[in-house]
PyMOL Python script that loads the backbone (N, CA, C, O; Angstrom):
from pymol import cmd

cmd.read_pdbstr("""\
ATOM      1  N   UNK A   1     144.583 -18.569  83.522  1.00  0.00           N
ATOM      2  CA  UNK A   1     144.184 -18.610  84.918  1.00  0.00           C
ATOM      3  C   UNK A   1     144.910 -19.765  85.601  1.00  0.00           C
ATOM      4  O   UNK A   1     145.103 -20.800  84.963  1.00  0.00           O
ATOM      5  N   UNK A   2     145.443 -19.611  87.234  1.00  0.00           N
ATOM      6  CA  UNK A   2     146.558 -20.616  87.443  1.00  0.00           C
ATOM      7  C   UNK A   2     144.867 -21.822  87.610  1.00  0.00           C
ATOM      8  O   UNK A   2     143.648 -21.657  87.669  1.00  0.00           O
ATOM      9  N   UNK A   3     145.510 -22.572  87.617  1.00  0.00           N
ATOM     10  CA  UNK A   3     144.716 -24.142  88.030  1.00  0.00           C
ATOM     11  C   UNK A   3     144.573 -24.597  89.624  1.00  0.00           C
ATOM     12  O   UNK A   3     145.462 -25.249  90.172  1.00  0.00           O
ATOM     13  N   UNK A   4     143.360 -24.185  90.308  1.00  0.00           N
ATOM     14  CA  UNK A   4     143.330 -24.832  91.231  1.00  0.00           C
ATOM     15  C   UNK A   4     141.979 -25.593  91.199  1.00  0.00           C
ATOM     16  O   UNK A   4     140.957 -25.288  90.584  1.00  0.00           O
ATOM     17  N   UNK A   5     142.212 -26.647  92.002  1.00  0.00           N
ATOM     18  CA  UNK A   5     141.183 -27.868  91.723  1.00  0.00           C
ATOM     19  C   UNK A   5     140.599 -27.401  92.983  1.00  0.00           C
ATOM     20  O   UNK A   5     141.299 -26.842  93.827  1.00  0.00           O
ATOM     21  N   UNK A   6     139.165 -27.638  93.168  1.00  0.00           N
ATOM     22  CA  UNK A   6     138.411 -28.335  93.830  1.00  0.00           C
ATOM     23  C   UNK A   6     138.600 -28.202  95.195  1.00  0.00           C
ATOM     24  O   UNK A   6     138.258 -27.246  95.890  1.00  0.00           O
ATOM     25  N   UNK A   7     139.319 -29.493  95.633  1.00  0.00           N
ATOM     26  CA  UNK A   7     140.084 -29.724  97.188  1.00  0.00           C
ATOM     27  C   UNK A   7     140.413 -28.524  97.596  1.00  0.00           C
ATOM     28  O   UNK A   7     139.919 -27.900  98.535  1.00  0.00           O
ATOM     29  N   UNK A   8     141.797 -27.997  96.417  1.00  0.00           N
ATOM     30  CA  UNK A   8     142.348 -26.860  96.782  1.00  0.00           C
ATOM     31  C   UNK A   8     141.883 -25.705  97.267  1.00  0.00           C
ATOM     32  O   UNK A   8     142.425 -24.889  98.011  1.00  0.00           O
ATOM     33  N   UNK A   9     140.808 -25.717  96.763  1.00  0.00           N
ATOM     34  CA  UNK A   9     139.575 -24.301  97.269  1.00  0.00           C
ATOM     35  C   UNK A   9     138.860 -24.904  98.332  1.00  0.00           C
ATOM     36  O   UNK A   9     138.604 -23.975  99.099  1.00  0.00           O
ATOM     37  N   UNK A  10     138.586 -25.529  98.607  1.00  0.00           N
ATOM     38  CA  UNK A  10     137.775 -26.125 100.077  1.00  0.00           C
ATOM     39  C   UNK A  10     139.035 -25.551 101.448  1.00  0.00           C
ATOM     40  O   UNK A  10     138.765 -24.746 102.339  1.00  0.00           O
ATOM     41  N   UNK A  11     140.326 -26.219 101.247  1.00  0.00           N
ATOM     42  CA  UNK A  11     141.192 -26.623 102.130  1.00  0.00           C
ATOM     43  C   UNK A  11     141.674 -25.150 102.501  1.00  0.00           C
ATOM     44  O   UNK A  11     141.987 -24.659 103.586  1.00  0.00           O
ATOM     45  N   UNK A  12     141.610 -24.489 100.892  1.00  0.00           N
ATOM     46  CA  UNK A  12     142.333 -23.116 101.195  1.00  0.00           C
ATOM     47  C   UNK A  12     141.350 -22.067 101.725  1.00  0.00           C
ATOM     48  O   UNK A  12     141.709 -21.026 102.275  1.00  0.00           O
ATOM     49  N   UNK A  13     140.100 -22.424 101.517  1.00  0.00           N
ATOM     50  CA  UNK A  13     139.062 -21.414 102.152  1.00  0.00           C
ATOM     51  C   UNK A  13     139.322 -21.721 103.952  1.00  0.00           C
ATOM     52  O   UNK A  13     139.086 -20.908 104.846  1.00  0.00           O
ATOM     53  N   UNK A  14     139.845 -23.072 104.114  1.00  0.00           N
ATOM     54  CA  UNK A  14     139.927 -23.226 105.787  1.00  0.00           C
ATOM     55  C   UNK A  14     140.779 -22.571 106.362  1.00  0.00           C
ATOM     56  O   UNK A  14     140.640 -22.122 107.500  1.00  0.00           O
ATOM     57  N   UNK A  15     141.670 -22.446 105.727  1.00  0.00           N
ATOM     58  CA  UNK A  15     143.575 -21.457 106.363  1.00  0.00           C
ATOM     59  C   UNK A  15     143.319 -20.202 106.135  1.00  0.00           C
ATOM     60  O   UNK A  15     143.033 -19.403 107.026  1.00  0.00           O
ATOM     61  N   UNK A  16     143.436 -19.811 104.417  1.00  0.00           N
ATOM     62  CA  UNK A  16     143.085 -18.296 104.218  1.00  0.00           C
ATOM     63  C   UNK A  16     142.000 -17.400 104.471  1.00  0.00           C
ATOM     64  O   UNK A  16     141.920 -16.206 104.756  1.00  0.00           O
ATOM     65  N   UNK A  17     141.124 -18.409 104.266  1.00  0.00           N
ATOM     66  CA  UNK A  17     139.775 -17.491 104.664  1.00  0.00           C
ATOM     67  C   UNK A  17     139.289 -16.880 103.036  1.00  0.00           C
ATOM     68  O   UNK A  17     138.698 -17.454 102.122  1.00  0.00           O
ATOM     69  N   UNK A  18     139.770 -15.626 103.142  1.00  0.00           N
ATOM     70  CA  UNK A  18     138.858 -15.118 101.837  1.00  0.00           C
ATOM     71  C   UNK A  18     139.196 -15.553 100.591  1.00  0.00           C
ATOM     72  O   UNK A  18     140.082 -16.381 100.378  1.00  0.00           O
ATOM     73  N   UNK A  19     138.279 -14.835  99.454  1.00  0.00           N
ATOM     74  CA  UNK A  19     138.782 -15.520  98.261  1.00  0.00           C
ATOM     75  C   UNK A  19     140.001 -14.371  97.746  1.00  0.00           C
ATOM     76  O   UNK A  19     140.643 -14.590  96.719  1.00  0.00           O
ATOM     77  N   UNK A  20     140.232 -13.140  98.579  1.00  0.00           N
ATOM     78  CA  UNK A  20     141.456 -11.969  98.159  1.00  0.00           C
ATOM     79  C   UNK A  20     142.556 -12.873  98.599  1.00  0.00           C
ATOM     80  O   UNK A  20     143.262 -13.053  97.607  1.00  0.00           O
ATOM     81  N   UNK A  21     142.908 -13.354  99.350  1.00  0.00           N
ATOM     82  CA  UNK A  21     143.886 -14.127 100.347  1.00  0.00           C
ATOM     83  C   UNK A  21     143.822 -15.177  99.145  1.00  0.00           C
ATOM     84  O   UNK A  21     144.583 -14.991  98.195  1.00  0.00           O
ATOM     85  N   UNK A  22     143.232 -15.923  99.138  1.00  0.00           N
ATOM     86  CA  UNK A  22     143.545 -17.187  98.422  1.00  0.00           C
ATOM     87  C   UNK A  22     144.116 -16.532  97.042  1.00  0.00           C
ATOM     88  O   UNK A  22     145.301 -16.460  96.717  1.00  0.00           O
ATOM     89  N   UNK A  23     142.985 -16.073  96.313  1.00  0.00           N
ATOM     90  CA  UNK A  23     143.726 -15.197  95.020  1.00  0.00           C
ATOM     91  C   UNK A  23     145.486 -14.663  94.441  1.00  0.00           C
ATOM     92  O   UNK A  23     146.177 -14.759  93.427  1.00  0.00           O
ATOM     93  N   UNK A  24     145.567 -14.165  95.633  1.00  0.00           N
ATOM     94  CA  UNK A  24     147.277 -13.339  96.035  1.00  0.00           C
ATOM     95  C   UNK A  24     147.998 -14.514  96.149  1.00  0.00           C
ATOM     96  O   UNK A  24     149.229 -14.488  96.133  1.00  0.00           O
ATOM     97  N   UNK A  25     147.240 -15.757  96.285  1.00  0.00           N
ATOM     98  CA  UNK A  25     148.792 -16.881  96.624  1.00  0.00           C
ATOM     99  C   UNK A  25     148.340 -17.643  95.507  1.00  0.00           C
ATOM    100  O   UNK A  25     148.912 -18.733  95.537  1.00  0.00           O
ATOM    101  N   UNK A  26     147.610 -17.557  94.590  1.00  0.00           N
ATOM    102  CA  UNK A  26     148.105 -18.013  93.071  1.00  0.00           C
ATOM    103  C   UNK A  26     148.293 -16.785  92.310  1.00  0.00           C
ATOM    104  O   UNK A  26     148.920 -16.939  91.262  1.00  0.00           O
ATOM    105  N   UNK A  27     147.854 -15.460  92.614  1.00  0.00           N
ATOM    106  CA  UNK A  27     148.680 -14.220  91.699  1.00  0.00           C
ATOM    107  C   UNK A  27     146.880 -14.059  90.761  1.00  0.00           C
ATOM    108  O   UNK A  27     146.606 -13.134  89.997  1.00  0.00           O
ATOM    109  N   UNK A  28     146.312 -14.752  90.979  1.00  0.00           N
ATOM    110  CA  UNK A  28     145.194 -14.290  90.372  1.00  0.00           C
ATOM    111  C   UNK A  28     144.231 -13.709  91.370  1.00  0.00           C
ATOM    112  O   UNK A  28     144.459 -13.937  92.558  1.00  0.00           O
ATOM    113  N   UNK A  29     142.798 -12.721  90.916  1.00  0.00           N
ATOM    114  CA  UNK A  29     141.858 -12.224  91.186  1.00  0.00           C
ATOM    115  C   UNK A  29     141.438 -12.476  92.544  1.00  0.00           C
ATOM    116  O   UNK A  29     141.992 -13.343  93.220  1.00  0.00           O
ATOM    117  N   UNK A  30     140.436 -11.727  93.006  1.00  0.00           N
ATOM    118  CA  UNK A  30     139.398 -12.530  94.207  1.00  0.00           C
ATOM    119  C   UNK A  30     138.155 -13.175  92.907  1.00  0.00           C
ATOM    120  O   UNK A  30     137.666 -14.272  92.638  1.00  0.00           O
ATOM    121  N   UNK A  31     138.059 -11.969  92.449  1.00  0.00           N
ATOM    122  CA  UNK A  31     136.596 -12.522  91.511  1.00  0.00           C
ATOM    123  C   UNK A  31     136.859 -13.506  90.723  1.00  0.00           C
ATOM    124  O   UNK A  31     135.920 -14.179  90.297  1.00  0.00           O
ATOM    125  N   UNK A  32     138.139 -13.793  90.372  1.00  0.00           N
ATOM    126  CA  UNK A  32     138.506 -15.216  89.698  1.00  0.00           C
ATOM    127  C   UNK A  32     138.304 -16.432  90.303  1.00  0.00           C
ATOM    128  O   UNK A  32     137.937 -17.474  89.761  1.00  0.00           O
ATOM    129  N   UNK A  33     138.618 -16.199  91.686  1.00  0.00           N
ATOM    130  CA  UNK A  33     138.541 -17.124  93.397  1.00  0.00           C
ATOM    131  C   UNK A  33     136.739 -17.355  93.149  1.00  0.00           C
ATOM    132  O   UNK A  33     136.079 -18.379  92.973  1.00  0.00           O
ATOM    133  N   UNK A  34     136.437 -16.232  93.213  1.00  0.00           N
ATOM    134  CA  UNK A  34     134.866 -16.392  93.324  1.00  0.00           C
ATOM    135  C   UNK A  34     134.269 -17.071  92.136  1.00  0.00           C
ATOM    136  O   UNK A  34     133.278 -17.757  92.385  1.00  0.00           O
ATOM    137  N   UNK A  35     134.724 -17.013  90.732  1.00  0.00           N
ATOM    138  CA  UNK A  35     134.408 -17.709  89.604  1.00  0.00           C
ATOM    139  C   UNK A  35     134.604 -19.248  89.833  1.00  0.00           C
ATOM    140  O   UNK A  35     133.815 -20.155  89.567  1.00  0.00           O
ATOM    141  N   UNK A  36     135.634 -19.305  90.295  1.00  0.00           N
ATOM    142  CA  UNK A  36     135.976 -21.072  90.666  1.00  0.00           C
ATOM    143  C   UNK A  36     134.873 -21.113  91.726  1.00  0.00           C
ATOM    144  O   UNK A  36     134.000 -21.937  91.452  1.00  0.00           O
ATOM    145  N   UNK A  37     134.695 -20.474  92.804  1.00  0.00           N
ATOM    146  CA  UNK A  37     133.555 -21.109  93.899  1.00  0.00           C
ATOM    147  C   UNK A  37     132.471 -21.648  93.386  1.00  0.00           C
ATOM    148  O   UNK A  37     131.883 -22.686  93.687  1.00  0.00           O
ATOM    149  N   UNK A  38     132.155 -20.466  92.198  1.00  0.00           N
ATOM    150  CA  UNK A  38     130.948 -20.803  91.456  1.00  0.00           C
ATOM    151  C   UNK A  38     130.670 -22.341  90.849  1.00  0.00           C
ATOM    152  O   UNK A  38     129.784 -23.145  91.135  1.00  0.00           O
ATOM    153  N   UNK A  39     131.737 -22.425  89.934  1.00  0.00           N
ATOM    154  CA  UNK A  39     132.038 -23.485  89.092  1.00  0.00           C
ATOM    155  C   UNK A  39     131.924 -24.465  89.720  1.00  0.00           C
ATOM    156  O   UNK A  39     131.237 -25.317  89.156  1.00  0.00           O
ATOM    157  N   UNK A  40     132.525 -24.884  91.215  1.00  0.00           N
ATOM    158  CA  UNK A  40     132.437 -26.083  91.945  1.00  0.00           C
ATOM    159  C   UNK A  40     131.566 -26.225  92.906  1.00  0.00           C
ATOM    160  O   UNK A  40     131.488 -27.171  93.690  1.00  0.00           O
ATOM    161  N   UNK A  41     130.702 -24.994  92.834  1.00  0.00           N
ATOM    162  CA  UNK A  41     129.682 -25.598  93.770  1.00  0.00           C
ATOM    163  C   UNK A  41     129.898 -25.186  95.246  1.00  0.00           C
ATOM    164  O   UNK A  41     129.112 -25.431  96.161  1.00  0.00           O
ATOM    165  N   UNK A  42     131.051 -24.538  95.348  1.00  0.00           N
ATOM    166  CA  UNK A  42     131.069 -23.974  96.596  1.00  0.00           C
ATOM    167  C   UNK A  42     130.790 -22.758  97.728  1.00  0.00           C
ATOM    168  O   UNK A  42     131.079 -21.562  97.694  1.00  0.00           O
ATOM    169  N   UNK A  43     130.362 -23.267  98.365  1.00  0.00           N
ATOM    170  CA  UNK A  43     129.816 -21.883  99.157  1.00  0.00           C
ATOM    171  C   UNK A  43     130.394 -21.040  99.823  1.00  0.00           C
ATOM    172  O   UNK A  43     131.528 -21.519  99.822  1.00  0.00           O
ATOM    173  N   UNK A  44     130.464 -20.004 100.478  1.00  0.00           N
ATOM    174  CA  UNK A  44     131.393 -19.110 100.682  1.00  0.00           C
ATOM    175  C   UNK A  44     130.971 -19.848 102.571  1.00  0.00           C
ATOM    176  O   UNK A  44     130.192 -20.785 102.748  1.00  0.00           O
ATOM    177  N   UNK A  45     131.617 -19.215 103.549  1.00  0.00           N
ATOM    178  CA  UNK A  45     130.861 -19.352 105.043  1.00  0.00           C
ATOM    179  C   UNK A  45     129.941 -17.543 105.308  1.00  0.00           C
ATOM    180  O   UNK A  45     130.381 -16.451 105.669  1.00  0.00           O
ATOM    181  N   UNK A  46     129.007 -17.864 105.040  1.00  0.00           N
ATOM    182  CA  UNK A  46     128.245 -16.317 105.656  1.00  0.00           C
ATOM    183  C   UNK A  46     128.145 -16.397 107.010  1.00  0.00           C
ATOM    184  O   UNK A  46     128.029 -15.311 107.579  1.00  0.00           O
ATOM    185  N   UNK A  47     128.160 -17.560 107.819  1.00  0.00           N
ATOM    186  CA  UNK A  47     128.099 -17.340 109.312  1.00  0.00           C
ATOM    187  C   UNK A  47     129.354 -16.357 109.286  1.00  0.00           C
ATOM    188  O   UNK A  47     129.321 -15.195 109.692  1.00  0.00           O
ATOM    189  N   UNK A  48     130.180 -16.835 108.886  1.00  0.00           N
ATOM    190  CA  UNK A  48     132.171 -16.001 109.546  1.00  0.00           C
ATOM    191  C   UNK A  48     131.944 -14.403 109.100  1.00  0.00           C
ATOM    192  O   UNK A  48     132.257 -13.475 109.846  1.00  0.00           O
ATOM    193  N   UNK A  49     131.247 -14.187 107.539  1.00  0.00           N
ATOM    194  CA  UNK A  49     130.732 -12.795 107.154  1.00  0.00           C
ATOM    195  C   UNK A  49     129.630 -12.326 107.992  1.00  0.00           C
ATOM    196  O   UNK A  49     129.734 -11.139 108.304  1.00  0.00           O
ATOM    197  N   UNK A  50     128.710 -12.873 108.392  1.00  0.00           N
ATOM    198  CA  UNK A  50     127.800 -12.402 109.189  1.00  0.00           C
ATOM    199  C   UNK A  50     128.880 -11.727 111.185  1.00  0.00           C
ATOM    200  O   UNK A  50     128.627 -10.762 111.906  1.00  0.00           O
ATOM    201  N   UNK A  51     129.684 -12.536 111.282  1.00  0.00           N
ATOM    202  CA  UNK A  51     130.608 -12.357 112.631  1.00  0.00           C
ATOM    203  C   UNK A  51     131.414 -11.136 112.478  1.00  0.00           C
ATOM    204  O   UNK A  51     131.662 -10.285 113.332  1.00  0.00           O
ATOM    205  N   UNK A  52     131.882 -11.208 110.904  1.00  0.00           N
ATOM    206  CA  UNK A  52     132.838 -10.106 110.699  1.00  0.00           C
ATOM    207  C   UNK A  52     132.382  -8.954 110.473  1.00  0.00           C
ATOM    208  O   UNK A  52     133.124  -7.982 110.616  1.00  0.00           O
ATOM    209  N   UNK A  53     130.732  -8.766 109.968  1.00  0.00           N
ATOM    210  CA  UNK A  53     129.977  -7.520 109.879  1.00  0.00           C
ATOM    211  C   UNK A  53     129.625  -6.847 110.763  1.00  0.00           C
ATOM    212  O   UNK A  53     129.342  -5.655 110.642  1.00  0.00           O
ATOM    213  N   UNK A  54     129.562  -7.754 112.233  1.00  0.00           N
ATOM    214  CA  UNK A  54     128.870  -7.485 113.229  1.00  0.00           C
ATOM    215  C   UNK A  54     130.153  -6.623 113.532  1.00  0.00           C
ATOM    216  O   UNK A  54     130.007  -5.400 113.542  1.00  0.00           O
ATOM    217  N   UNK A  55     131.497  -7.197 113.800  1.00  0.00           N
ATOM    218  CA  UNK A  55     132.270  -6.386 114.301  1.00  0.00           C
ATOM    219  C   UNK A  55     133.437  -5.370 113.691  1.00  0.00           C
ATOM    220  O   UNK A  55     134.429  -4.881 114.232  1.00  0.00           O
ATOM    221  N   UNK A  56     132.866  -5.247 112.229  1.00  0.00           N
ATOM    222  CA  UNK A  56     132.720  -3.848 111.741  1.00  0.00           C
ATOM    223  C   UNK A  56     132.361  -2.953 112.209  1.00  0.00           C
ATOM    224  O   UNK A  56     132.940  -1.953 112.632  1.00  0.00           O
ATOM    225  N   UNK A  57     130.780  -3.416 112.149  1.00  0.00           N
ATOM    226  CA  UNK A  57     129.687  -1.957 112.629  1.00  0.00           C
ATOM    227  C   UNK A  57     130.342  -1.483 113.786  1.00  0.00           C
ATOM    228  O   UNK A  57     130.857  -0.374 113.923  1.00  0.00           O
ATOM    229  N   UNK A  58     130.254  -2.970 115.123  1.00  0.00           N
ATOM    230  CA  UNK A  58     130.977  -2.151 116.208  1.00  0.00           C
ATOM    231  C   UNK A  58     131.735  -1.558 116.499  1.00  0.00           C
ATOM    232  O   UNK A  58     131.589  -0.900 117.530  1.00  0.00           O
ATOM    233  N   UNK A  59     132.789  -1.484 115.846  1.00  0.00           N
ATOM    234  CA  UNK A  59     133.831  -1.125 115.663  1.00  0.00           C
ATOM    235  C   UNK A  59     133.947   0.528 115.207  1.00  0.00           C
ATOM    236  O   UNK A  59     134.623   1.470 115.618  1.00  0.00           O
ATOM    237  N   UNK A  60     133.167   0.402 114.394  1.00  0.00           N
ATOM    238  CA  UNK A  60     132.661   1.913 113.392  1.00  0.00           C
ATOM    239  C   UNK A  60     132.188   2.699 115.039  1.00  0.00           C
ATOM    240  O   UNK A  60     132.838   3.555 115.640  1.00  0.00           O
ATOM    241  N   UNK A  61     131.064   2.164 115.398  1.00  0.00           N
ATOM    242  CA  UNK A  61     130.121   2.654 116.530  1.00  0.00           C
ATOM    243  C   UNK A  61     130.674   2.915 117.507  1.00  0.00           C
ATOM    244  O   UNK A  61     129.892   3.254 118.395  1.00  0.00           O
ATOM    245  N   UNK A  62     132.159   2.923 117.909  1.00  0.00           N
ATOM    246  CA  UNK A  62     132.995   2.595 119.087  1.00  0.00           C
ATOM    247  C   UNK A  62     133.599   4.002 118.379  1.00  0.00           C
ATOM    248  O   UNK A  62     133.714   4.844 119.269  1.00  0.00           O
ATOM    249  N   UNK A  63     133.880   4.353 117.513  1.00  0.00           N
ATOM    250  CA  UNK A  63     134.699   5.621 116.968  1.00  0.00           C
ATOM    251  C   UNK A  63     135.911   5.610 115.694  1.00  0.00           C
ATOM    252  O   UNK A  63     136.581   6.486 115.149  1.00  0.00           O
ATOM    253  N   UNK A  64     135.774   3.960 115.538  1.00  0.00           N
ATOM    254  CA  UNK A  64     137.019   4.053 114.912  1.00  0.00           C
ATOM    255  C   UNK A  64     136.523   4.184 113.259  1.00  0.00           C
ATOM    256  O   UNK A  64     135.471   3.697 112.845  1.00  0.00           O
ATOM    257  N   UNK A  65     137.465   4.914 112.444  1.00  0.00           N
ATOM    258  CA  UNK A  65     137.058   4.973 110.769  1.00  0.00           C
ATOM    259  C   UNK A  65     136.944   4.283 110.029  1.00  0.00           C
ATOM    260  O   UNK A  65     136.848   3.288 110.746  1.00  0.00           O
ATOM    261  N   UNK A  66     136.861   3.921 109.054  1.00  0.00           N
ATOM    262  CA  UNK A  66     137.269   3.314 108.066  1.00  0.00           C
ATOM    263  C   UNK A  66     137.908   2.377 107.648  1.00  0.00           C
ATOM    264  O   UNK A  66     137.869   1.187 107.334  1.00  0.00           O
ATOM    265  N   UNK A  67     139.018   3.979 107.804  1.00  0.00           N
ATOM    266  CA  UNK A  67     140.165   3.537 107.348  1.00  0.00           C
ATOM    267  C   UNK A  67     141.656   3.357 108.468  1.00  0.00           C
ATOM    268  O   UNK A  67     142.851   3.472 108.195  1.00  0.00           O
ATOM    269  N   UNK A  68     140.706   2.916 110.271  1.00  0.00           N
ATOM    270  CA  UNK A  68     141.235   2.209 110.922  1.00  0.00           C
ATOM    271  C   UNK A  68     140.949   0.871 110.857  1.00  0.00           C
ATOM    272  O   UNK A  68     141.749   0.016 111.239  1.00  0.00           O
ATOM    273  N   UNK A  69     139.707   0.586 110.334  1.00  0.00           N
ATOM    274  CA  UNK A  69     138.838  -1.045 110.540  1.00  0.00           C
ATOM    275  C   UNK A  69     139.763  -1.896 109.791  1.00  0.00           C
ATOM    276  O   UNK A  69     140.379  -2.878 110.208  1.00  0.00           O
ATOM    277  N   UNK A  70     139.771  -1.219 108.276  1.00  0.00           N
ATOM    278  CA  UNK A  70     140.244  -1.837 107.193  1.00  0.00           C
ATOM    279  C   UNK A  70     141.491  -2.772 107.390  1.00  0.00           C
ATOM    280  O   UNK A  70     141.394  -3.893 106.891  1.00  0.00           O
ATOM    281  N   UNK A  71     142.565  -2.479 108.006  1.00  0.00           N
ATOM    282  CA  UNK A  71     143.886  -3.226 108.342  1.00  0.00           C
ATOM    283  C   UNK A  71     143.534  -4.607 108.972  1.00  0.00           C
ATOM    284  O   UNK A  71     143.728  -5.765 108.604  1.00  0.00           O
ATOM    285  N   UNK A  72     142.801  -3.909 110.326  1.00  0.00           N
ATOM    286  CA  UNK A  72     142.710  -4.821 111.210  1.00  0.00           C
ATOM    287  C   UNK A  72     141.675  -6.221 111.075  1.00  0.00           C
ATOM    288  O   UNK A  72     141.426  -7.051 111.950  1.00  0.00           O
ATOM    289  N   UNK A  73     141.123  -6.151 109.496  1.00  0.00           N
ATOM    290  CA  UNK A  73     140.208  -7.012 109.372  1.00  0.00           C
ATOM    291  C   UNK A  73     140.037  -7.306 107.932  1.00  0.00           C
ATOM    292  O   UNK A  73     139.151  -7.832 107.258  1.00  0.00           O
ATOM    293  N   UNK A  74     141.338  -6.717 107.667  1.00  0.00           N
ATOM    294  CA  UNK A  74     141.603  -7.453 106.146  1.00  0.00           C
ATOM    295  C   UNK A  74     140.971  -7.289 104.982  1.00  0.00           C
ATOM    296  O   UNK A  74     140.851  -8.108 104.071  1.00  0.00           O
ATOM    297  N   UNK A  75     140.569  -6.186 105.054  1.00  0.00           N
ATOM    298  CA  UNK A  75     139.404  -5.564 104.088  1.00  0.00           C
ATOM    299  C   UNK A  75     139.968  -4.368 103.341  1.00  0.00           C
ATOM    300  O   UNK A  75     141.054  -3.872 103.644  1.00  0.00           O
ATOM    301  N   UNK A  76     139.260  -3.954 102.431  1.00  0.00           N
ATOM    302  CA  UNK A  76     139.261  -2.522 101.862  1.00  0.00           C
ATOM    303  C   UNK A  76     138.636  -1.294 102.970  1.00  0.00           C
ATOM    304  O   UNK A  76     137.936  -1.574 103.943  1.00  0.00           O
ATOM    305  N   UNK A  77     139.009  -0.051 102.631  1.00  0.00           N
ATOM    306  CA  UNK A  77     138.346   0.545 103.230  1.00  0.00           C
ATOM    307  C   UNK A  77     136.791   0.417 102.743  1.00  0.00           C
ATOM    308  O   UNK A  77     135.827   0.123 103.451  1.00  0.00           O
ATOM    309  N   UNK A  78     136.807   0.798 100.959  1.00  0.00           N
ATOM    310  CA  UNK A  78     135.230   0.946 100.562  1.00  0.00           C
ATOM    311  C   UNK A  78     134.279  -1.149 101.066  1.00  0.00           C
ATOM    312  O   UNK A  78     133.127  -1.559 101.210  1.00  0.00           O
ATOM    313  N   UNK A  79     135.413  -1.648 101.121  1.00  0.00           N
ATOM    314  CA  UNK A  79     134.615  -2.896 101.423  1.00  0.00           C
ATOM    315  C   UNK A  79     134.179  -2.352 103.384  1.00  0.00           C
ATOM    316  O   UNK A  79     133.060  -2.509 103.871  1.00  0.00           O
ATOM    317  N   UNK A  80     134.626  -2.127 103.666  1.00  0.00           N
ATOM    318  CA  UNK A  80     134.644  -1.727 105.337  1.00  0.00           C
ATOM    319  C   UNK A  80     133.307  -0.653 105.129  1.00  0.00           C
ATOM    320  O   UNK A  80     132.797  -0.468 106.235  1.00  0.00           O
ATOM    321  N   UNK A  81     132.746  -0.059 104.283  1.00  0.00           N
ATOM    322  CA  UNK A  81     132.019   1.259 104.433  1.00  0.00           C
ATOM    323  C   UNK A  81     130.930   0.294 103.748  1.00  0.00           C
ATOM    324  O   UNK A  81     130.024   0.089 104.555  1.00  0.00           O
ATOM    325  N   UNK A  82     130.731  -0.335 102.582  1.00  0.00           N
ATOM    326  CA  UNK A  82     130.470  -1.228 102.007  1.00  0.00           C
ATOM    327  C   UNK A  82     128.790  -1.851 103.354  1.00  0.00           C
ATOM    328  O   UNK A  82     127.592  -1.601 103.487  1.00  0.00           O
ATOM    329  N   UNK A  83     129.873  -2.731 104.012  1.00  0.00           N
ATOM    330  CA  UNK A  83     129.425  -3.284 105.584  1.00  0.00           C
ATOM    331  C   UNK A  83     128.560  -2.553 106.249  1.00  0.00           C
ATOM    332  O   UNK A  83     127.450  -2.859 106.685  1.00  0.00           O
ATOM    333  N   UNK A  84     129.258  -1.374 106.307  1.00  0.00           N
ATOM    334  CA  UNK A  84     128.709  -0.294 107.701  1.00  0.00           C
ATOM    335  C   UNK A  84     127.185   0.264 106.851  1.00  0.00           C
ATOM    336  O   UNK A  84     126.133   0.170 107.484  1.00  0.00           O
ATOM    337  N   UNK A  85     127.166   0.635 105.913  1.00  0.00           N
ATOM    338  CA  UNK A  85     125.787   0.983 104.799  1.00  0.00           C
ATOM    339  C   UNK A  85     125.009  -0.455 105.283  1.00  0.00           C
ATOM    340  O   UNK A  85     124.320  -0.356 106.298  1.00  0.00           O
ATOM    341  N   UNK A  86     125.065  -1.537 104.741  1.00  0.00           N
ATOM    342  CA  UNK A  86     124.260  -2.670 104.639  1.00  0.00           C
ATOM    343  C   UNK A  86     123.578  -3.099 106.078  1.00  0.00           C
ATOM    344  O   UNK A  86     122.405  -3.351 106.354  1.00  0.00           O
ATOM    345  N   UNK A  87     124.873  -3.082 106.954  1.00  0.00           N
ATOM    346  CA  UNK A  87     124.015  -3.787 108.415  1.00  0.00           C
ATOM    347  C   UNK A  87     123.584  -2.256 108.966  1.00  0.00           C
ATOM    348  O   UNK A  87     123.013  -2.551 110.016  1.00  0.00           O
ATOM    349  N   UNK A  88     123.543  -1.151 108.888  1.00  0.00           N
ATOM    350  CA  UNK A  88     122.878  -0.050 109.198  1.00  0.00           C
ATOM    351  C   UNK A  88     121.587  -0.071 109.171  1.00  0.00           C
ATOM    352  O   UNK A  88     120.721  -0.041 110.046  1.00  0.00           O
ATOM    353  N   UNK A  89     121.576  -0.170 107.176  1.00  0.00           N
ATOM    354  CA  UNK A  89     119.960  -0.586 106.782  1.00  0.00           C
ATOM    355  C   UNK A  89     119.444  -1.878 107.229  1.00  0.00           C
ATOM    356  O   UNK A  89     118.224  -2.036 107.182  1.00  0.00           O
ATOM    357  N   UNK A  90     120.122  -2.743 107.618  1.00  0.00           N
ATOM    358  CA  UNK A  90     119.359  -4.121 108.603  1.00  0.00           C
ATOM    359  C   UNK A  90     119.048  -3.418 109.960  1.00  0.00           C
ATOM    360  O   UNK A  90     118.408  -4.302 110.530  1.00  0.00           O
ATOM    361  N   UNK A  91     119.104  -2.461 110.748  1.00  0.00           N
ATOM    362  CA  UNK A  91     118.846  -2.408 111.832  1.00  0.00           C
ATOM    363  C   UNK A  91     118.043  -1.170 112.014  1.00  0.00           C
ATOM    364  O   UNK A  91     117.523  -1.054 113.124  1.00  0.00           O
ATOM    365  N   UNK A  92     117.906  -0.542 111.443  1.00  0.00           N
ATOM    366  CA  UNK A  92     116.516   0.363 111.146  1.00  0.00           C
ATOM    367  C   UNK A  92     114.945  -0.691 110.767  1.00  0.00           C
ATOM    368  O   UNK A  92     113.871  -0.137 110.534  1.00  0.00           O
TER     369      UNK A  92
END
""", "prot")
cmd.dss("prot")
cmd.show_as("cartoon", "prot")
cmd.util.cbc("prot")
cmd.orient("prot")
């Protein structure tokens, strides 16, 4: 697994954002990204996931698919459908 310390995951969660993004620029995992979060104690930002769910759904609710959302927000499609299931069942 490449070696990133600590700092490196704080600083890089500020630029890249996710742990897929960070992952791809050492060539390893997201869930590897997420194993280190673990390890050091770090938290992910759910406010920025809570912002980005919101404008999923809307997005979905406006007409667009899937597998239009997905590009534009850096996601999978099944992570994009993923979203649209979860904050659905929050609003019922």
């Amino acid at each position: 697994m490449a070696k990133v310390s600590k700092e490196q995951l704080i600083q890089l969660q500020k630029t890249l954002k996710t742990d897929a993004a960070i992952g791809h620029k050492f060539g390893i995992t997201r869930q590897a990204i997420h194993q280190l979060r673990v390890k050091y104690g770090i938290d992910y930002n759910r406010k920025k996931n809570k912002e980005r769910d919101e404008k999923v759904l809307a997005m979905y609710k406006s007409g667009k698919t899937g597998f239009d959302i997905a590009p534009k927000t850096d996601l999978s499609v099944s992570q994009v459908y993923r979203i649209i299931k979860k904050m659905g069942k929050k609003r019922k």
